[in-house]
PyMOL Python script that loads the backbone (N, CA, C, O; Angstrom):
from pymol import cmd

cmd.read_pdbstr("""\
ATOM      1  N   UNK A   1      32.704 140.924  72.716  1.00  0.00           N
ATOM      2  CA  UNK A   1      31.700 141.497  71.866  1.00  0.00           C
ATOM      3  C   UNK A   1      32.223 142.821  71.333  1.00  0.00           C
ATOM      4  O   UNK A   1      32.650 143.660  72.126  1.00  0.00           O
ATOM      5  N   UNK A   2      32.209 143.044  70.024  1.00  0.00           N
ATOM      6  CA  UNK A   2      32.226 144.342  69.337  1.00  0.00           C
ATOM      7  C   UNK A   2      30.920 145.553  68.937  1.00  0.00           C
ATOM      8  O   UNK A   2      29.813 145.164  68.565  1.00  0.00           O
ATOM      9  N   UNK A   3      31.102 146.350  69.014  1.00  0.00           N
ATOM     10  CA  UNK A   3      29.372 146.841  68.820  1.00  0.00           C
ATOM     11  C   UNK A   3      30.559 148.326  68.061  1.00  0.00           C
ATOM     12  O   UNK A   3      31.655 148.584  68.557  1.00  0.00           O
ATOM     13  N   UNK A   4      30.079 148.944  67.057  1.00  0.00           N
ATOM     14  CA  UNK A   4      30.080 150.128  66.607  1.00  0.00           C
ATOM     15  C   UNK A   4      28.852 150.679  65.949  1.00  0.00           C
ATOM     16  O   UNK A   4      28.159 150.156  65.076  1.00  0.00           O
ATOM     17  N   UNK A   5      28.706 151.983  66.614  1.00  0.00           N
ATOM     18  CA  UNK A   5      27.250 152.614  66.814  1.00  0.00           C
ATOM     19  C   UNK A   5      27.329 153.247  64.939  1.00  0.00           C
ATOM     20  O   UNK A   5      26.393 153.987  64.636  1.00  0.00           O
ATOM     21  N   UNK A   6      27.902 153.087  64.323  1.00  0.00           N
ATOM     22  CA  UNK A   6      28.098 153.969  62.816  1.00  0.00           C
ATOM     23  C   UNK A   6      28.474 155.366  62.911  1.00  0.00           C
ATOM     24  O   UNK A   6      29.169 155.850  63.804  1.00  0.00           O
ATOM     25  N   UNK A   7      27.832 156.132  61.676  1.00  0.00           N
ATOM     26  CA  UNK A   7      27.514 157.519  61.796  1.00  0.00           C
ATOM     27  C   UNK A   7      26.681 157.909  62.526  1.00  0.00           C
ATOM     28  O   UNK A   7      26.936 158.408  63.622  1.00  0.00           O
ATOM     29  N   UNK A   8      25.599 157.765  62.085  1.00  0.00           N
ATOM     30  CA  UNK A   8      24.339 158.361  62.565  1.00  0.00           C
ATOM     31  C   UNK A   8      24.138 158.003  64.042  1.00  0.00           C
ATOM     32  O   UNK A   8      23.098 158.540  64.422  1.00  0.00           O
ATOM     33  N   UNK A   9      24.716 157.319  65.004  1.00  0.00           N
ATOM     34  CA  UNK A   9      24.055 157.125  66.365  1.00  0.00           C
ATOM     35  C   UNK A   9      25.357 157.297  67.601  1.00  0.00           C
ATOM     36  O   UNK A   9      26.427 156.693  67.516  1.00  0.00           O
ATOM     37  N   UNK A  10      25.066 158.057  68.506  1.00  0.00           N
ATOM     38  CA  UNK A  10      26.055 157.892  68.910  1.00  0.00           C
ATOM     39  C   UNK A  10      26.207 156.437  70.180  1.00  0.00           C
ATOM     40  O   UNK A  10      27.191 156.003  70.778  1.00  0.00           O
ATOM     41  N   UNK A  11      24.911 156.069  70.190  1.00  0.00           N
ATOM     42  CA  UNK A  11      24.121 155.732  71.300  1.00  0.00           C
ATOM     43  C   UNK A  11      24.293 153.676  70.558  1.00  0.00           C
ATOM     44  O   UNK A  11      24.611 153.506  69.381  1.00  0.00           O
ATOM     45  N   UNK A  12      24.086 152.749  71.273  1.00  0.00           N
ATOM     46  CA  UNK A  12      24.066 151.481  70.731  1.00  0.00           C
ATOM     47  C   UNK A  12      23.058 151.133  71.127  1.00  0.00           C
ATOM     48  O   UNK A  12      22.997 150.815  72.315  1.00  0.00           O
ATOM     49  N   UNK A  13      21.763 151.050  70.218  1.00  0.00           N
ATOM     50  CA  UNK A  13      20.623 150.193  70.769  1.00  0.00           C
ATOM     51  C   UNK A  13      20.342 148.881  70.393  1.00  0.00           C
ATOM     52  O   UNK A  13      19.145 148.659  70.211  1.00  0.00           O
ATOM     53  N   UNK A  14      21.132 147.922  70.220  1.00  0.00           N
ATOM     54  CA  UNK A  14      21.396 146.627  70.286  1.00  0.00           C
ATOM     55  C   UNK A  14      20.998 145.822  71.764  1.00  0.00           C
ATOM     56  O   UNK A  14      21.538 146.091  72.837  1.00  0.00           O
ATOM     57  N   UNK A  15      20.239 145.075  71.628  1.00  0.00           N
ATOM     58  CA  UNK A  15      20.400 144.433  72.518  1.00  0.00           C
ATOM     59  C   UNK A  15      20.592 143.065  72.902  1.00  0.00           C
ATOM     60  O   UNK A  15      19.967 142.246  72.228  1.00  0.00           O
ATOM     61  N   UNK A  16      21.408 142.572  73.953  1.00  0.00           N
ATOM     62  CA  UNK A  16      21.454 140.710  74.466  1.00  0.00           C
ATOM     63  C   UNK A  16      20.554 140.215  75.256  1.00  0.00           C
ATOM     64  O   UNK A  16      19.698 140.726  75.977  1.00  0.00           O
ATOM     65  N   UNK A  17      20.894 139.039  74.999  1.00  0.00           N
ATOM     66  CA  UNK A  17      20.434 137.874  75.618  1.00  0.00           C
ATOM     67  C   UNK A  17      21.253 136.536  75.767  1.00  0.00           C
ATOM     68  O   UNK A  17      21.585 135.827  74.817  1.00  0.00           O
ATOM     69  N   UNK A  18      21.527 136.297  77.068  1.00  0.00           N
ATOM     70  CA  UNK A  18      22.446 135.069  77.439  1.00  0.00           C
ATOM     71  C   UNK A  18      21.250 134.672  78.395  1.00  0.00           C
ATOM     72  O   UNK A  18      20.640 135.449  79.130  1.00  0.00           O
ATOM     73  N   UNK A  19      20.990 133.059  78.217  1.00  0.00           N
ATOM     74  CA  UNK A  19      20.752 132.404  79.325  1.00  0.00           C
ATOM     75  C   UNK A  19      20.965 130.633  79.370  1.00  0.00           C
ATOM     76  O   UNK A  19      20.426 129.716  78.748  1.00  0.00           O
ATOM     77  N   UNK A  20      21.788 130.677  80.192  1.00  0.00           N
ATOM     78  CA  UNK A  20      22.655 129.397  80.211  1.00  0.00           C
ATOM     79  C   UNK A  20      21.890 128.146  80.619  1.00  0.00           C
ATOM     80  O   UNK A  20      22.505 127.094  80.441  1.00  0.00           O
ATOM     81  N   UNK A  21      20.417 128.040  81.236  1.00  0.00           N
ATOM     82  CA  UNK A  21      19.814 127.041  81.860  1.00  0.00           C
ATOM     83  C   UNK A  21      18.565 127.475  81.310  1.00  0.00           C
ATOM     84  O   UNK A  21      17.806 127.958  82.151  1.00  0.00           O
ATOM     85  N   UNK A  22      18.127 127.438  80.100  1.00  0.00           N
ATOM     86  CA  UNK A  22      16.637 127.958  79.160  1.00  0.00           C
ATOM     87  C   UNK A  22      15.869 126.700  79.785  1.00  0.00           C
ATOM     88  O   UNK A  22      14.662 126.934  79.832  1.00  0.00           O
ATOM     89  N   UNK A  23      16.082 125.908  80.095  1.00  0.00           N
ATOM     90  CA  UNK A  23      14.896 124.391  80.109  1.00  0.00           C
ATOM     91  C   UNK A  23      15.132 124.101  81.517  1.00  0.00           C
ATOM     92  O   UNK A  23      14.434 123.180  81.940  1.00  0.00           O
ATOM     93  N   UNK A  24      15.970 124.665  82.404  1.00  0.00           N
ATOM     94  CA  UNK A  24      15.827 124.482  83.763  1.00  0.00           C
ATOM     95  C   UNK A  24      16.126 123.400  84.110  1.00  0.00           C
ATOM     96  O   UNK A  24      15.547 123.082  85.149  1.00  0.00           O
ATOM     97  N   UNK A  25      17.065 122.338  83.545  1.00  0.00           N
ATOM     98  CA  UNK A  25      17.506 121.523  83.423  1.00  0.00           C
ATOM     99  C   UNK A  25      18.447 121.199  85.001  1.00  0.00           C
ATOM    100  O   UNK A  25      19.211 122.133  85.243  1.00  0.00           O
ATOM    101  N   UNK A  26      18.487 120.259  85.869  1.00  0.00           N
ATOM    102  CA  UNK A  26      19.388 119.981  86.344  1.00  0.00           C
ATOM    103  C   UNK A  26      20.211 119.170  86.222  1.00  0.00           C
ATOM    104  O   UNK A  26      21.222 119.105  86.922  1.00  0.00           O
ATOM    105  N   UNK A  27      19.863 118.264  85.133  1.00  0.00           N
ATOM    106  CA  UNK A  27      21.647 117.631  84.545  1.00  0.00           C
ATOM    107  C   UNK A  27      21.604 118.368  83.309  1.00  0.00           C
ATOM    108  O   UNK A  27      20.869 118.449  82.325  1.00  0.00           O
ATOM    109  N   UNK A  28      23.116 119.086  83.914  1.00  0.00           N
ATOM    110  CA  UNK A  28      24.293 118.934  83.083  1.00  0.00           C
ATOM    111  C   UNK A  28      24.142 118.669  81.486  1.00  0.00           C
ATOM    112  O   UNK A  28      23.971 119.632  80.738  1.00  0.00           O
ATOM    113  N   UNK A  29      24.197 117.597  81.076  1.00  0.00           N
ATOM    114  CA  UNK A  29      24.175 117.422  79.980  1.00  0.00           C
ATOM    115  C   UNK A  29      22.905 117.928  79.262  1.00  0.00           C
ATOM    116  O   UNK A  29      23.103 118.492  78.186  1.00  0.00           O
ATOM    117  N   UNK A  30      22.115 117.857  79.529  1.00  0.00           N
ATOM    118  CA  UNK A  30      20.580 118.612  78.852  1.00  0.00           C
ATOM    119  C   UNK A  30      20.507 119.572  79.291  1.00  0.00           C
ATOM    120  O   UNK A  30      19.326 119.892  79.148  1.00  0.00           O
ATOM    121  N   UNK A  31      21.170 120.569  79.932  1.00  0.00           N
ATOM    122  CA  UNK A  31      20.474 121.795  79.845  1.00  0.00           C
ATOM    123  C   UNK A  31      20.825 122.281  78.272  1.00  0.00           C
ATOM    124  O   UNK A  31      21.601 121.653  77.553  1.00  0.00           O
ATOM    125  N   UNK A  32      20.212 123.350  77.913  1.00  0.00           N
ATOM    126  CA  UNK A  32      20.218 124.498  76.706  1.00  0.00           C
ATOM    127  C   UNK A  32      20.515 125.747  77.009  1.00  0.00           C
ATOM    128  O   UNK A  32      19.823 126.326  77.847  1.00  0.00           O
ATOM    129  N   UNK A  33      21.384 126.271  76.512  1.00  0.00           N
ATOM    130  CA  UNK A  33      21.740 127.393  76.758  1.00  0.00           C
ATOM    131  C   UNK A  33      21.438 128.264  75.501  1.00  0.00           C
ATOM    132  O   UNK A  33      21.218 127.617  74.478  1.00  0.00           O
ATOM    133  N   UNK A  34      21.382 129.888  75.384  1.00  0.00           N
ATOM    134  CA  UNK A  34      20.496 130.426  74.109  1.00  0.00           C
ATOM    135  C   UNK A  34      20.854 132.074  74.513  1.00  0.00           C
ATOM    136  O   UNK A  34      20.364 132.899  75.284  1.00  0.00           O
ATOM    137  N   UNK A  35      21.951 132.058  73.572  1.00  0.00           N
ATOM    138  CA  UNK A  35      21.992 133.125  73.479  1.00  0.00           C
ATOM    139  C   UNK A  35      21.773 134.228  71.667  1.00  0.00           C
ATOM    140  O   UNK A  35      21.937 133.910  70.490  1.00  0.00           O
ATOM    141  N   UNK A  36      21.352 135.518  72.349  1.00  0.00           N
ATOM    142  CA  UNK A  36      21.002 136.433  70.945  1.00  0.00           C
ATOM    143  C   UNK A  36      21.124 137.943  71.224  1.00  0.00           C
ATOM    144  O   UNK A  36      20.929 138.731  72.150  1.00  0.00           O
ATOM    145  N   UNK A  37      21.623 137.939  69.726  1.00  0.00           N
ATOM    146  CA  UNK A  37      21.373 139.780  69.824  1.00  0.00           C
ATOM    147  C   UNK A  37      20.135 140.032  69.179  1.00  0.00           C
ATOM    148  O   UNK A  37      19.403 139.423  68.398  1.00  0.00           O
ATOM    149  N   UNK A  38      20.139 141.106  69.746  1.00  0.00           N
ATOM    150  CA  UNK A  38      18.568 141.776  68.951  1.00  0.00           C
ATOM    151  C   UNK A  38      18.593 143.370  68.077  1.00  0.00           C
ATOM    152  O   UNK A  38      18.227 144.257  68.847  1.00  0.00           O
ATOM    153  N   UNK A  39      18.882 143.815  66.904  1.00  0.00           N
ATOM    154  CA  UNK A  39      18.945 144.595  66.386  1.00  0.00           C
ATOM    155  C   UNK A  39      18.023 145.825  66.567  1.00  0.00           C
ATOM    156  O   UNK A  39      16.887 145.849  66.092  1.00  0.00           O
ATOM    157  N   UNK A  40      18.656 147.023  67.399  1.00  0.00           N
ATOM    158  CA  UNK A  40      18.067 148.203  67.643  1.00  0.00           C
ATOM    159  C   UNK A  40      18.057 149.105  66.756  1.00  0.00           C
ATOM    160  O   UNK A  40      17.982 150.236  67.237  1.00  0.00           O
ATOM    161  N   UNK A  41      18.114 149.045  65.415  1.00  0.00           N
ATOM    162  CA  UNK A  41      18.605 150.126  64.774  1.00  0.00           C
ATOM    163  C   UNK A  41      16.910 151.013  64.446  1.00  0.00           C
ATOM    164  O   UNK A  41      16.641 152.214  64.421  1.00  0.00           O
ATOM    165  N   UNK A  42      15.961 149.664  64.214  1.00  0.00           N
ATOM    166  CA  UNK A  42      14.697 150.904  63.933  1.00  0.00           C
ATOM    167  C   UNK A  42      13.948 151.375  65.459  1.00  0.00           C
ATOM    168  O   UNK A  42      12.744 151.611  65.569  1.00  0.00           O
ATOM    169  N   UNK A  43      14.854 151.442  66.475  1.00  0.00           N
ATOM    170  CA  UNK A  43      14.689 151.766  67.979  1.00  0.00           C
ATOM    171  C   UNK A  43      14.479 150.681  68.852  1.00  0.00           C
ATOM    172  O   UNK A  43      14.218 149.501  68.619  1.00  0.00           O
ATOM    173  N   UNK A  44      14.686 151.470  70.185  1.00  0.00           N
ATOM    174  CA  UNK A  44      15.094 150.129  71.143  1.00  0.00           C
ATOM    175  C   UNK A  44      14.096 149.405  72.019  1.00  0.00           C
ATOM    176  O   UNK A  44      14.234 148.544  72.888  1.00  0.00           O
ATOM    177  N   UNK A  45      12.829 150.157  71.409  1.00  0.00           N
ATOM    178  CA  UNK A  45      11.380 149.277  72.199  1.00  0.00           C
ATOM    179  C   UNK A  45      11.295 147.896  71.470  1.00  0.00           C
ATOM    180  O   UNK A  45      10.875 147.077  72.287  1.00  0.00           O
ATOM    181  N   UNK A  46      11.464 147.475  70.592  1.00  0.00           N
ATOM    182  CA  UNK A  46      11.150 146.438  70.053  1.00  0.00           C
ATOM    183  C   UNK A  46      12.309 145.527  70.032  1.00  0.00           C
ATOM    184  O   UNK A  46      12.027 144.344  69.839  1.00  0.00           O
ATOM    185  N   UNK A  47      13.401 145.788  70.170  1.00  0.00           N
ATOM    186  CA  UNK A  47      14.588 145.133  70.581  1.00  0.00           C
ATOM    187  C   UNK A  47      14.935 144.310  71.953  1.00  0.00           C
ATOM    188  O   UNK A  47      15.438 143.207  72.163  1.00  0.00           O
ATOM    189  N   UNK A  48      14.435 145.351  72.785  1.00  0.00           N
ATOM    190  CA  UNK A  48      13.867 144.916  74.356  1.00  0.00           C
ATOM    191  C   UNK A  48      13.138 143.918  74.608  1.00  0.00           C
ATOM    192  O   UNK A  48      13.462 142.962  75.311  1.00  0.00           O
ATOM    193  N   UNK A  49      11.764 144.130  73.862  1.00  0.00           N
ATOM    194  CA  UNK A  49      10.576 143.522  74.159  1.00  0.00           C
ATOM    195  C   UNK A  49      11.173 142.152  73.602  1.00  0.00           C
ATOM    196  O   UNK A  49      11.222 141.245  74.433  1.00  0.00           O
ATOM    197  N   UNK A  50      11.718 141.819  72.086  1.00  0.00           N
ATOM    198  CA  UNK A  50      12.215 140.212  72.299  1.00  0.00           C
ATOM    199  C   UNK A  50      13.243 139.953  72.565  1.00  0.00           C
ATOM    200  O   UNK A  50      13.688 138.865  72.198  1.00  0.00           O
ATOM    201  N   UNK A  51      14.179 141.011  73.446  1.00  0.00           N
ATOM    202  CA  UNK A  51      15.258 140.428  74.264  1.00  0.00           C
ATOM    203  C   UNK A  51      14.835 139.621  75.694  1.00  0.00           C
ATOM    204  O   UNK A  51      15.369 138.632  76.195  1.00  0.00           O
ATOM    205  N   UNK A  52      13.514 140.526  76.226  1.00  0.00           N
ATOM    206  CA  UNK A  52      12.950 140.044  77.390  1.00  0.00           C
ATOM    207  C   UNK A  52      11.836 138.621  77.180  1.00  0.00           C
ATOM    208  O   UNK A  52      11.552 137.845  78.092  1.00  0.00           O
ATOM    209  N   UNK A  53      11.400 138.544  75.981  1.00  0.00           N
ATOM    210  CA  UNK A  53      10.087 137.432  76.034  1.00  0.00           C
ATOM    211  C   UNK A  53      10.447 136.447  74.622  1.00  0.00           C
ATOM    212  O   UNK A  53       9.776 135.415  74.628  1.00  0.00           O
ATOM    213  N   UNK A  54      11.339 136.574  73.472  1.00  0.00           N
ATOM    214  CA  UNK A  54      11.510 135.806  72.962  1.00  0.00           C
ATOM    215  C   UNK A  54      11.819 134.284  73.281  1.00  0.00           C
ATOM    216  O   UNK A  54      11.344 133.259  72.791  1.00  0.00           O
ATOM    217  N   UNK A  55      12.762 134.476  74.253  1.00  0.00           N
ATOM    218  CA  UNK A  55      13.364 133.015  74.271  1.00  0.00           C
ATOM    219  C   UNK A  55      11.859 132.194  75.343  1.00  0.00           C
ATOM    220  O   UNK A  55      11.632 130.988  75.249  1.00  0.00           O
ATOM    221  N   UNK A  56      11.218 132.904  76.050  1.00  0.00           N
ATOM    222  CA  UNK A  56       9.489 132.497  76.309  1.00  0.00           C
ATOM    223  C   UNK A  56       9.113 131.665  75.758  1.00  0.00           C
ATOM    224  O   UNK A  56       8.924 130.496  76.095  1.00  0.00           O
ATOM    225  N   UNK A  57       8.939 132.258  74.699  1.00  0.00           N
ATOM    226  CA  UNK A  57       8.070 131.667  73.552  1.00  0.00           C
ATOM    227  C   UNK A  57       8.353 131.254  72.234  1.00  0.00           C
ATOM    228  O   UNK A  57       7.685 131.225  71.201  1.00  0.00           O
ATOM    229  N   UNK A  58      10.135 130.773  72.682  1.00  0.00           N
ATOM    230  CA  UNK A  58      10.296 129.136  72.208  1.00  0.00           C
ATOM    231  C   UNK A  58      10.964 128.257  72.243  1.00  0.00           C
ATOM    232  O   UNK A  58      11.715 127.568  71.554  1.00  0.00           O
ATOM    233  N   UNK A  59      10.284 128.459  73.896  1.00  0.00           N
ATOM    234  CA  UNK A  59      10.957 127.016  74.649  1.00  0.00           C
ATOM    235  C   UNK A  59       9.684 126.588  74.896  1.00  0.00           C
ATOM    236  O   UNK A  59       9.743 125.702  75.748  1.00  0.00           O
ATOM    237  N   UNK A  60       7.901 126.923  74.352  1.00  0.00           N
ATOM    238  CA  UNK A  60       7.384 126.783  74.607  1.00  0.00           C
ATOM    239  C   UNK A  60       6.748 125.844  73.514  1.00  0.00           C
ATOM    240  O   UNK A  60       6.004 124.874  73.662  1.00  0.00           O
ATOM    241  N   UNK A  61       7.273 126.430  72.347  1.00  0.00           N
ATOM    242  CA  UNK A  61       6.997 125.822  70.939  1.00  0.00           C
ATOM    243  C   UNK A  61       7.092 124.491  71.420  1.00  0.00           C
ATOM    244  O   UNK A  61       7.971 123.959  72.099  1.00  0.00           O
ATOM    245  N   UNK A  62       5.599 123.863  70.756  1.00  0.00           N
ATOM    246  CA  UNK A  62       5.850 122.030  70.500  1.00  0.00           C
ATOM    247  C   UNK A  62       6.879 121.186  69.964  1.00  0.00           C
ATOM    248  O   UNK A  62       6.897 119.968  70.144  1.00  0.00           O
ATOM    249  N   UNK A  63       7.806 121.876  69.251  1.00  0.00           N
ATOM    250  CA  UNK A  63       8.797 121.201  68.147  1.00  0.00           C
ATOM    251  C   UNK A  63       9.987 121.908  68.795  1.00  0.00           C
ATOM    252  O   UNK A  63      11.029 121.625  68.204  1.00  0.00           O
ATOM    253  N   UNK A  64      10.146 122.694  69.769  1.00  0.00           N
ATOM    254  CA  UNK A  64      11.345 123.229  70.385  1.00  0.00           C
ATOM    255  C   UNK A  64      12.508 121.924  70.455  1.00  0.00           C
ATOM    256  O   UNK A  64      13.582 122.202  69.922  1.00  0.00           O
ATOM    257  N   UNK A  65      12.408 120.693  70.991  1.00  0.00           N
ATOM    258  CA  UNK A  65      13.127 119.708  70.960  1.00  0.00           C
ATOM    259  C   UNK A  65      13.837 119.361  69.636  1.00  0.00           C
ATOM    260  O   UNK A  65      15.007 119.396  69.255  1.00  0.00           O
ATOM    261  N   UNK A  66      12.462 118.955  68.999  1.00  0.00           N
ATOM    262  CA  UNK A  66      12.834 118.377  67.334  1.00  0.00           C
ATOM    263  C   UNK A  66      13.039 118.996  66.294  1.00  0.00           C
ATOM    264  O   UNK A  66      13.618 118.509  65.322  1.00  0.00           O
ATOM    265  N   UNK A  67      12.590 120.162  66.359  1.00  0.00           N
ATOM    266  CA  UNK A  67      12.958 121.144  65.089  1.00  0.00           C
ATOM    267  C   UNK A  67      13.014 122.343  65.153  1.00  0.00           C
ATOM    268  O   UNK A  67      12.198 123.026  64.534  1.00  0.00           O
ATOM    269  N   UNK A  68      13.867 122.829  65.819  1.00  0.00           N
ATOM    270  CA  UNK A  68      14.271 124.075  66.220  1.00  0.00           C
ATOM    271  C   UNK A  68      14.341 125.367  65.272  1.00  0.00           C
ATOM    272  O   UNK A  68      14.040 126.502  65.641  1.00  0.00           O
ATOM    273  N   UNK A  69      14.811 124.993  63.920  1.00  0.00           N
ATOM    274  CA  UNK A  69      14.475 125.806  62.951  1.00  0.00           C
ATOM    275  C   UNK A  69      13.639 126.642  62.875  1.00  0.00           C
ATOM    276  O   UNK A  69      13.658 127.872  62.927  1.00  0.00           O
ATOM    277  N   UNK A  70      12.231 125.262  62.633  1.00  0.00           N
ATOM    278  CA  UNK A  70      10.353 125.452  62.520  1.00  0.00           C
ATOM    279  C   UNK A  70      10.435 126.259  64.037  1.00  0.00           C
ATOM    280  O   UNK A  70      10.200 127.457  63.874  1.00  0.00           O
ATOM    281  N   UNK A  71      10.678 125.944  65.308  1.00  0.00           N
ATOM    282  CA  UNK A  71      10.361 126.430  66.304  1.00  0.00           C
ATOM    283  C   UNK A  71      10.536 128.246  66.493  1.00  0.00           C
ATOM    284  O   UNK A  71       9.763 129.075  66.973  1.00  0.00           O
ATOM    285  N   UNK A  72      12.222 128.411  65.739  1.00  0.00           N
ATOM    286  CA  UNK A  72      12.152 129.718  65.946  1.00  0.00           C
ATOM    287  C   UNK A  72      11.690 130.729  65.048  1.00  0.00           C
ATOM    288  O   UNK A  72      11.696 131.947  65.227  1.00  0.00           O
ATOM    289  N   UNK A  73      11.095 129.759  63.575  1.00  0.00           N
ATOM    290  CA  UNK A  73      10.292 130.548  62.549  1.00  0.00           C
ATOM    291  C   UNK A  73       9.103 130.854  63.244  1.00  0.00           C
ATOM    292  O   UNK A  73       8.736 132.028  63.299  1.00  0.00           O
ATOM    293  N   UNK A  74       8.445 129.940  63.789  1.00  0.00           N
ATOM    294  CA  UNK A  74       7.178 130.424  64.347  1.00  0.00           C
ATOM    295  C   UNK A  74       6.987 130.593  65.589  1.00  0.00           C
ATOM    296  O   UNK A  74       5.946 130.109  66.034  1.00  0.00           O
ATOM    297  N   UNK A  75       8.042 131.426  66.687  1.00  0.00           N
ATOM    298  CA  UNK A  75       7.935 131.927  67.565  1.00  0.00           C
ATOM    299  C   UNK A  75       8.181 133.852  67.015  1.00  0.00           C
ATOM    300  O   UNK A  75       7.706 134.905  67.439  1.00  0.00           O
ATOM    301  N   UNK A  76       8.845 133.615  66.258  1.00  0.00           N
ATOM    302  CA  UNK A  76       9.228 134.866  65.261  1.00  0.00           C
ATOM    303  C   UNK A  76       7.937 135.241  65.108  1.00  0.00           C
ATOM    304  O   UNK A  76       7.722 136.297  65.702  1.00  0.00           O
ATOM    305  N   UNK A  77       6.923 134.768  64.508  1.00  0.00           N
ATOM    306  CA  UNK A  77       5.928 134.811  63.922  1.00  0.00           C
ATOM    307  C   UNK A  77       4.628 135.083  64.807  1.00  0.00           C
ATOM    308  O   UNK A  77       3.578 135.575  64.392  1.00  0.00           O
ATOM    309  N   UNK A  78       4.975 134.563  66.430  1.00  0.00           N
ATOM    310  CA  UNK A  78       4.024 134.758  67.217  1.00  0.00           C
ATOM    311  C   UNK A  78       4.033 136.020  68.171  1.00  0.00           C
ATOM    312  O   UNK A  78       3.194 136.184  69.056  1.00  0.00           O
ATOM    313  N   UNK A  79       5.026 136.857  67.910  1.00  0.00           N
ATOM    314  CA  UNK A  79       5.602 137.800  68.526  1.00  0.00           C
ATOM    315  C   UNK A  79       5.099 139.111  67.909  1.00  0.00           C
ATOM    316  O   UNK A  79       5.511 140.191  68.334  1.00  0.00           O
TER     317      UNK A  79
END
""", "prot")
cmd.dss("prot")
cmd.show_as("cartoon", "prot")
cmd.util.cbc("prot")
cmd.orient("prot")
């Protein structure tokens, strides 16, 4: 991973998210893994908050399986 803080910050408020078993899957082949960054630049409370509860709420989405797209438009949306 590369991260440069710019001018203005000296500080990186970016934040991750790795999690290798999202569906708790014990085979192998179906688990989901889901990883993301989360852009801190307009500060790092809100970066946090869907580093910690995004991937929540959408693995929860009805269409999480089938249309993942729709799923993460409107988990975006429920946040």
């Amino acid at each position: 991973m590369n991260s440069h803080p710019g001018s203005l910050s000296t500080n990186n408020e970016d934040r991750i998210c790795v999690i290798t078993n999202l569906n708790k899957s014990i085979l192998k082949d179906t688990q989901i893994s889901f990883f993301s960054i989360y852009d801190g630049k307009n500060g790092v409370a809100k970066a946090e908050y869907f580093r910690d509860h995004f991937h929540n709420v959408l693995i929860k989405d009805k269409d999480f399986h089938r249309d993942l797209e729709t799923s993460i438009k409107r988990s975006i949306l429920l946040m």
